[in-house]
FIKOL-126666 format. One record per residue: x, y, z of N, C-alpha, C in turn; residue in one letter. Coordinates in steps of 0.001 Angstrom, whole numbers, padded with zeros to 6 digits, always signed. Each point is the difference from the previous one (the first is absolute). Layout:
! residues N
XYZXYZXYZA
...
! end
This chain:
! residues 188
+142221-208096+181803+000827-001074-000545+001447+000468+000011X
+000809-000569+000748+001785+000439-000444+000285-000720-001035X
+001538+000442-000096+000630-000132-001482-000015-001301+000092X
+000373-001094+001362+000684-000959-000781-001612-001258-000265X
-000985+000738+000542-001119-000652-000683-000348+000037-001237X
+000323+001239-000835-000422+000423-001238+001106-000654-000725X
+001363+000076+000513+001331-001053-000779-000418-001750-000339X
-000692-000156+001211-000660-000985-000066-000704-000500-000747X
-001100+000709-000276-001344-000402-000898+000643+000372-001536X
+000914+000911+000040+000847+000304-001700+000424-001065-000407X
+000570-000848+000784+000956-001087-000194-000938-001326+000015X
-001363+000400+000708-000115-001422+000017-001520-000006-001466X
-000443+001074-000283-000395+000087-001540+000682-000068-000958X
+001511+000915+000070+001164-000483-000867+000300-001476-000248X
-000096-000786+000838+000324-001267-000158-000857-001122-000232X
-001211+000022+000337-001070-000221-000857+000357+000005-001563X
-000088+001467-000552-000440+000244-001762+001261-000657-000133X
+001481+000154+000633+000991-000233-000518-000221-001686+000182X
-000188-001110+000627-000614-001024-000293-000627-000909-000341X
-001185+000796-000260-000878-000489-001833+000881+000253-001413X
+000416+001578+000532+000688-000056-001401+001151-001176-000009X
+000463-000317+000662+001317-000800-000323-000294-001552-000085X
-001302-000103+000151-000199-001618-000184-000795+000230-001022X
-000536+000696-000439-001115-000237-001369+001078+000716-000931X
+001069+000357+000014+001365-000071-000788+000430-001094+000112X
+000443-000550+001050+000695-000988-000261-000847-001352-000901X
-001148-000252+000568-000975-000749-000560-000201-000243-001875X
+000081+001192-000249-000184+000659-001099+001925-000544-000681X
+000874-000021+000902+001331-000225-000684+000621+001558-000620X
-000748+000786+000660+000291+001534+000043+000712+001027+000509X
+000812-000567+000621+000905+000435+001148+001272+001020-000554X
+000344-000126-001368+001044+001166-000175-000803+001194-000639X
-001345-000316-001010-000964+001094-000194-000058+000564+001529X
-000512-000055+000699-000411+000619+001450+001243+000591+000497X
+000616-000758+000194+001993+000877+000381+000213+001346-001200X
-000408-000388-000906-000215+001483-001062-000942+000810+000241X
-001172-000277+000430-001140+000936+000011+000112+000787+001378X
+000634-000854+000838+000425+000773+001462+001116+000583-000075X
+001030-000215-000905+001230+000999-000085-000052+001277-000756X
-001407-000017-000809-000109+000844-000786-000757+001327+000613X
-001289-000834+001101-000611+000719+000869+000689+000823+000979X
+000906-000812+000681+000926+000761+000929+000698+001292-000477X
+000784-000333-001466+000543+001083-000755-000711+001075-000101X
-001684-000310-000168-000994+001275-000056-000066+001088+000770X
-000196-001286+001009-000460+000948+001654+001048+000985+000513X
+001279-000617-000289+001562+000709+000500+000060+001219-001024X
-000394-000374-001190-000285+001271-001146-000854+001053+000269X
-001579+000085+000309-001058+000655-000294-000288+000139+001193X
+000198+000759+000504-001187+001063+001091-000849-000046+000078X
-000972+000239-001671-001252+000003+000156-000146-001628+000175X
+000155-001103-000288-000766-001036+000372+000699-000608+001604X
+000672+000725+000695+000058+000004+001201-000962+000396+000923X
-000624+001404-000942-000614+001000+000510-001533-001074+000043X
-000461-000638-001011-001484-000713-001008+000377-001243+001504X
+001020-000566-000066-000224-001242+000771-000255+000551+001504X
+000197+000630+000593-000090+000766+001983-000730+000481+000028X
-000330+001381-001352-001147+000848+000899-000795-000587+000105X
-000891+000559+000834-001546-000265+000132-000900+000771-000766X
+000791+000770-000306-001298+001227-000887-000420-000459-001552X
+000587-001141-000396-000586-001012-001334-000584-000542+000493X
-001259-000330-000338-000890-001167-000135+000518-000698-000679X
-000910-001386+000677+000168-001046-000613+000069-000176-001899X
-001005+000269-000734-000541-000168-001327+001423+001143-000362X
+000638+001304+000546+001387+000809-000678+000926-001038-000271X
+000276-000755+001797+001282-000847+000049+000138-001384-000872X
-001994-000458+000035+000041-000814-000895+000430+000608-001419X
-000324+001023-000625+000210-000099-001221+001493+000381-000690X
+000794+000900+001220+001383+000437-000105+000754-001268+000294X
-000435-000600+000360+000940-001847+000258+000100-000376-000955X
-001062-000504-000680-000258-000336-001272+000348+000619-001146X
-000179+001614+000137+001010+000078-001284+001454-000210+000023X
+000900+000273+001353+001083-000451-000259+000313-001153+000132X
-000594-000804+000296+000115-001847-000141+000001-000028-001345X
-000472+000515-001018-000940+000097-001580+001511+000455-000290X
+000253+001247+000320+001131+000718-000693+001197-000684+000173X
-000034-000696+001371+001497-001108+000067+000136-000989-000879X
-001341-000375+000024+000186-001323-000788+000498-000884+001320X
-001113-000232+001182+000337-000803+000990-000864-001202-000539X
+000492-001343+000350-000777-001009-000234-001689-000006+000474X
-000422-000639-000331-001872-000122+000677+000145-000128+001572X
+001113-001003+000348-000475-000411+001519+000544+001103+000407X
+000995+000755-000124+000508+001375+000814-001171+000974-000328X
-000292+000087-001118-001072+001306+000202-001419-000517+000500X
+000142-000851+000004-002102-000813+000265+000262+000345+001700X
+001330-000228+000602+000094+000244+001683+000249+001517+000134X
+000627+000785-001145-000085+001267+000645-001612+000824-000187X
-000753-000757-001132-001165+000236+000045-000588+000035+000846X
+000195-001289+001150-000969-000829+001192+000457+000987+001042X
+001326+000058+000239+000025+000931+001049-000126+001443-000602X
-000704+000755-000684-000304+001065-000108-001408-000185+000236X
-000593-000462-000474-001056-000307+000786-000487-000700+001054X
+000862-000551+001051-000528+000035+001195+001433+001183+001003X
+000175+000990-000877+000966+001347+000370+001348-000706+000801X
+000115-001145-000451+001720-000222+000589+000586+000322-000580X
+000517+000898-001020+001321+000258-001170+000847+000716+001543X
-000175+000430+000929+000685+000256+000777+001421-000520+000536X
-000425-001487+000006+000907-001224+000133+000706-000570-000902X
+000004+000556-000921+000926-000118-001163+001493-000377+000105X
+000746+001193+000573+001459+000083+000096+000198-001508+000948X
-000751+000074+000541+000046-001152+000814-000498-001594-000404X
-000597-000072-000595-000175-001354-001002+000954-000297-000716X
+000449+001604-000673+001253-000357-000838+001378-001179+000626X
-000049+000768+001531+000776-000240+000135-000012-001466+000700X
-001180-000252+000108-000337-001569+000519+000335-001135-001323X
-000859+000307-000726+000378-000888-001893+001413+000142-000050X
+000763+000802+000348+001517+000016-000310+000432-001069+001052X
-000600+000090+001236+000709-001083+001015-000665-001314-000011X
-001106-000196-001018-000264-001201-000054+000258-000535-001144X
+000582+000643-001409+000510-000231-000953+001261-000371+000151X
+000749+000688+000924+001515-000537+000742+000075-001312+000204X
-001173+000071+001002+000306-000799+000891-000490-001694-001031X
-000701+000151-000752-000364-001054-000840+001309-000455-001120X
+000895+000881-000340+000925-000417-000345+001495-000362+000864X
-000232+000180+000927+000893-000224+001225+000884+001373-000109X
-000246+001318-000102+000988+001141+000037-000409+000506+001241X
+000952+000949+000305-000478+001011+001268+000457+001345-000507X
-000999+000651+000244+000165+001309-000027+000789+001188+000740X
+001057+000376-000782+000836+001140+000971-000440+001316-000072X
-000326+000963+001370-000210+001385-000388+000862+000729-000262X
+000123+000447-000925+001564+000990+000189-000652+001618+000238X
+000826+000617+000506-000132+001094-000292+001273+000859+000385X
+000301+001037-001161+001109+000428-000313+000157+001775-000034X
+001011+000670+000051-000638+000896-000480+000072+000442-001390X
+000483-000567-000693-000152+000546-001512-000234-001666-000762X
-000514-000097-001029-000564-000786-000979+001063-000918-000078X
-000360-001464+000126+001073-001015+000063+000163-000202-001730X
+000887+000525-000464-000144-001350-001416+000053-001095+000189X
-000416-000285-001780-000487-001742+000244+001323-000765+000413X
+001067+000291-000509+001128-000670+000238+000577-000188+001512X
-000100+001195+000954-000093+000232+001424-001334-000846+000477X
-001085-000017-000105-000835-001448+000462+000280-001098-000381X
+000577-000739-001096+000553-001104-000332+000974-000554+001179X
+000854+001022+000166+001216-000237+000747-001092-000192+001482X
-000585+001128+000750-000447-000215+000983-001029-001238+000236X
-000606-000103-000895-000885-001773-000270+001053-000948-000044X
+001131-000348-000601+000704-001007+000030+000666+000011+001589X
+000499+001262+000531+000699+000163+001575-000962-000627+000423X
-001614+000244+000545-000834-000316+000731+000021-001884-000068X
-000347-000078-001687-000423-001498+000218+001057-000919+000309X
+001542+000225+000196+000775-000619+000865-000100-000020+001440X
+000038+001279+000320-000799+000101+001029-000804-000774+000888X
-001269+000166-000461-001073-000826+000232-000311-001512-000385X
+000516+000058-001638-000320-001305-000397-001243-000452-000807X
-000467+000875-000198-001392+000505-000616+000129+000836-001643X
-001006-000456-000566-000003+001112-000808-000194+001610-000070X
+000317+000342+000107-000495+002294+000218-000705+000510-000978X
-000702+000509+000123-000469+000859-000567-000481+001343+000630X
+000617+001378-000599+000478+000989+000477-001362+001042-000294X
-000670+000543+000825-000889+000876+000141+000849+001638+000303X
+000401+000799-000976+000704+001138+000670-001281+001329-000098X
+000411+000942+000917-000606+001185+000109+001096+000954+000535X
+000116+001211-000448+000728+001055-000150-000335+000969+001778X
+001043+000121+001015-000003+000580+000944+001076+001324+000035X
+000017+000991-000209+001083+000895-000487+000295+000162+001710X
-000842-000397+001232+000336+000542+000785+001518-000961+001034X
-000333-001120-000961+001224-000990+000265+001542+001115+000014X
+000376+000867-000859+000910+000579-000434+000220-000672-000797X
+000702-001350+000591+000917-001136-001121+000071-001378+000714X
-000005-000870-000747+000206-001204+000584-001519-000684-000084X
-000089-001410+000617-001219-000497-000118-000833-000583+000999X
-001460+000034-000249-000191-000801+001427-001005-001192-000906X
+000727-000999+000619-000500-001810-000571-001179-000342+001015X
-001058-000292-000665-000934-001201+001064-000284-000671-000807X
-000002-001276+000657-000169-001749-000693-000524-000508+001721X
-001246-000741-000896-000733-000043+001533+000041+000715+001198X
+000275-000398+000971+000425+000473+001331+001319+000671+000217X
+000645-000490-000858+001345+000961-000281+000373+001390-000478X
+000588+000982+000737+000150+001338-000761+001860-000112+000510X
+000118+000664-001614+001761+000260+000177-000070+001432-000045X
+000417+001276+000368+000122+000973+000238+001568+001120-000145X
+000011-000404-001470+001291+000616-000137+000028+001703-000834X
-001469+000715+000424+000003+001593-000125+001224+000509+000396X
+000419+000899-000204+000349+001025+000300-000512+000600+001474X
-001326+000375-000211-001120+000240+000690+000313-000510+001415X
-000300-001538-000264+000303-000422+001255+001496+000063+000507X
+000942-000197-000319+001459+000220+000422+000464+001532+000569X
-001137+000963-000740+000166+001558+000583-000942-000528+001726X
-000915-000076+000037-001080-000328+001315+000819-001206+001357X
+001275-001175-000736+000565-000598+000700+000941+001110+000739X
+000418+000880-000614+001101+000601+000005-000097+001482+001053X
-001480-000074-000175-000909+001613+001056+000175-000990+001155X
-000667-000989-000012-000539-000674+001269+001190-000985+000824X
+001290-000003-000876+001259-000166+000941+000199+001221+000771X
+000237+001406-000818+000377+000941+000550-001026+000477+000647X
-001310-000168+000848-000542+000317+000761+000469-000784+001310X
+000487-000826-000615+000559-001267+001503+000884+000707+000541X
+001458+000502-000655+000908+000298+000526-000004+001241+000425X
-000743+000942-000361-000008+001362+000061-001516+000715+001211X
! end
């Protein structure tokens, strides 16, 4: 099997759970509980190792992953429908697809309120006041509402790199050093 088969089948189980969940939320009139229980989850995973470690390996069984899900669903204090699905996929061993559901419920929670999601990534920690500003730049921009997804790249040096849909703005450092090799390979 190559990678982009296995990218495949991640994404297309990811989008599945992330699609029940978001209509038996929405159904339910549940939709900012679930935007909490997935912002809270995400915070986990980016936190803890070990439940990075509980959701990939293979060396938990099912009945471990089931029961380590469950206690931290228990210990979050995640709603029923978030933990009853991390239950379901621990027992049929998808917690794998996790990061990736997350990130599906985020684009269908967007997308149900009409926002779009920007990636940022920076190299040092945007404050909140520096995403405000960059959410308000964008949604002139675009015309859309933003909402700003950041993650920390130290290898940027400085500066940022934006994706909003199909769009990437590319104002690293990073990249302006690599424009700057690959002129002077021209001339030299």
């Amino acid at each position: 099997m190559n990678v982009s088969d296995t990218a495949s089948l991640t994404s297309g189980i990811a989008g599945r759970y992330a699609t029940a969940l978001f209509e038996l939320a929405k159904d339910a009139k549940g939709i900012d509980g679930l935007e909490g229980d997935i912002e809270a989850l995400s915070a986990a995973l980016d936190e803890s190792a070990d439940l990075r470690d509980v959701i990939s390996s293979p060396i938990y069984t099912r009945t471990q992953q089931g029961s380590a899900i469950s206690a931290i669903a228990e210990k979050m204090g995640l709603g029923s429908l978030v933990a009853n699905t991390l239950a379901l996929m621990a027992s049929k061993r998808r917690l794998f697809v996790l990061p990736a559901m997350i990130k599906s419920v985020r684009g269908l929670i967007a997308q149900e309120r009409g926002e779009v999601t920007a990636e940022v990534r920076s190299a040092k920690a945007l404050s909140d006041e520096q995403k405000k500003e960059l959410a308000k730049a964008l949604k002139s921009a675009i015309g859309q509402d933003i909402k700003i997804d950041t993650t920390v790249d130290e290898s940027l040096i400085g500066g940022l790199v934006v994706k909003v849909g199909s769009r990437m703005i590319d104002t690293s450092i990073r990249a302006k050093l690599n424009k700057l090799q690959n002129a002077m390979k021209e001339v030299g």
